[in-house]
N, C-alpha and C positions, 0 to 999 in steps of 0.2 A: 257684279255691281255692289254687291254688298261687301267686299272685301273690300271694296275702293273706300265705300263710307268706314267703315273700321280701321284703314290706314289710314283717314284724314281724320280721325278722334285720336286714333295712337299720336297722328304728327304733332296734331295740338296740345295732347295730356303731357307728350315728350317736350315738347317746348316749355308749356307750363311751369312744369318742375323744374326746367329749365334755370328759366328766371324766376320762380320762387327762391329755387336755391342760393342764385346768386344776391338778392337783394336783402335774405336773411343774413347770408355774411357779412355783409357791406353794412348791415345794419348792425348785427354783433359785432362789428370791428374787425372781423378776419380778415378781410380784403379791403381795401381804400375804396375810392371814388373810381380813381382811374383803370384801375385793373376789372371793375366791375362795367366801365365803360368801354372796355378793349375788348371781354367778353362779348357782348352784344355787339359789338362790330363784327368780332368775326362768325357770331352764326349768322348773323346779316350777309356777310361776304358769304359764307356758303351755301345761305340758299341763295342766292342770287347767281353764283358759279354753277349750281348744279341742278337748280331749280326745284320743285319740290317734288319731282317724280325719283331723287336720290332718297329725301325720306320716305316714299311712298313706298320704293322697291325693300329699303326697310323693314320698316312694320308690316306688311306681305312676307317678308321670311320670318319677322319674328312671330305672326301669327299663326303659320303653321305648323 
């Protein structure tokens, strides 16, 4: 059970930075509007494809 709680912190730390990342670009000008909105669609499309037991089984391998 406790491996569950640490890959639901890794999903959301991994997310986080996620879109930190991308919104620091968009903000320095590296990336436009729309490339930073194509982003966020497609991690949207993939958890929604794979649901979040794809990031779960994830962070479970990365944290052993």
């Amino acid at each position: 059970m406790q491996r569950f709680y640490y890959g639901m912190v890794l999903i959301l730390v991994f997310i986080g930075l996620a879109l930190q990342a991308s919104l620091l670009l968009w903000i320095g000008g590296f990336i436009n509007a729309s490339d930073a909105r194509l982003f966020f669609l497609s991690l949207q499309s993939l958890i929604s494809r794979y649901g979040i037991g794809f990031f779960n089984k994830w962070s479970v391998a990365i944290s052993l």
